[in-house]
N, C-alpha and C positions, 0 to 999 in steps of 0.2 A: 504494500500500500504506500512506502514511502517513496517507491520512486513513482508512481502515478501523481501524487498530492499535485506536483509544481504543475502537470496537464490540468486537472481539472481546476486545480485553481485561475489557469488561463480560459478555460473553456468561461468558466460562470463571469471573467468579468468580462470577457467578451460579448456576451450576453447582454450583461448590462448596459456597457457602455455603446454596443452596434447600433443606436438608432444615433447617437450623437455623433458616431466617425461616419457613418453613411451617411448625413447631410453635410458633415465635413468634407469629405470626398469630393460628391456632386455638387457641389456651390458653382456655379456659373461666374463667379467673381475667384474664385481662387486657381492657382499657378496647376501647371498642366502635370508637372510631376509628383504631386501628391499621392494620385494611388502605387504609383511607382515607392515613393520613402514608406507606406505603410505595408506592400509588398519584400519591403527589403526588412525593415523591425518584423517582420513573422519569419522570413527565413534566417534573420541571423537569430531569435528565437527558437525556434527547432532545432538549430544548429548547437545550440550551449546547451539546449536538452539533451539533445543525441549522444554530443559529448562528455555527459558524466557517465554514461553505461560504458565503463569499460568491458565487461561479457562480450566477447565474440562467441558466439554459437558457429560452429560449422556442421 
C-alpha cells in the first residue's frame, strides 16, 4: 500500500483540482504552450514515480 499512497494521492487531487486546470488550459486569452508545460509536470511526475521502484521483475 505504501508504494501506491503517492498515485492515489495524485489521482484524488486531480480530481479536485481538473475543472480549475481545464479552464486554465482553454482560456482563449492564454499562451499557446500551456497544455504542453502541464503535459511535461505529468511526465516528469510519472517519471520520479517510476523511479523509486527499484524491482526489476524479469
Amino acid at each position: 500500500m505504501n508504494t501506491q499512497r503517492p498515485i492515489i494521492l495524485l489521482i484524488v487531487l486531480a480530481f479536485i483540482f481538473s475543472p480549475t486546470l481545464l479552464s486554465w488550459i482553454l482560456n482563449p486569452q492564454g499562451s499557446w504552450y500551456r497544455p504542453y508545460f502541464i503535459w511535461a509536470i505529468v511526465i516528469l511526475i510519472a517519471y520520479l514515480i517510476s523511479g523509486r521502484n527499484k524491482n526489476h521483475e524479469l
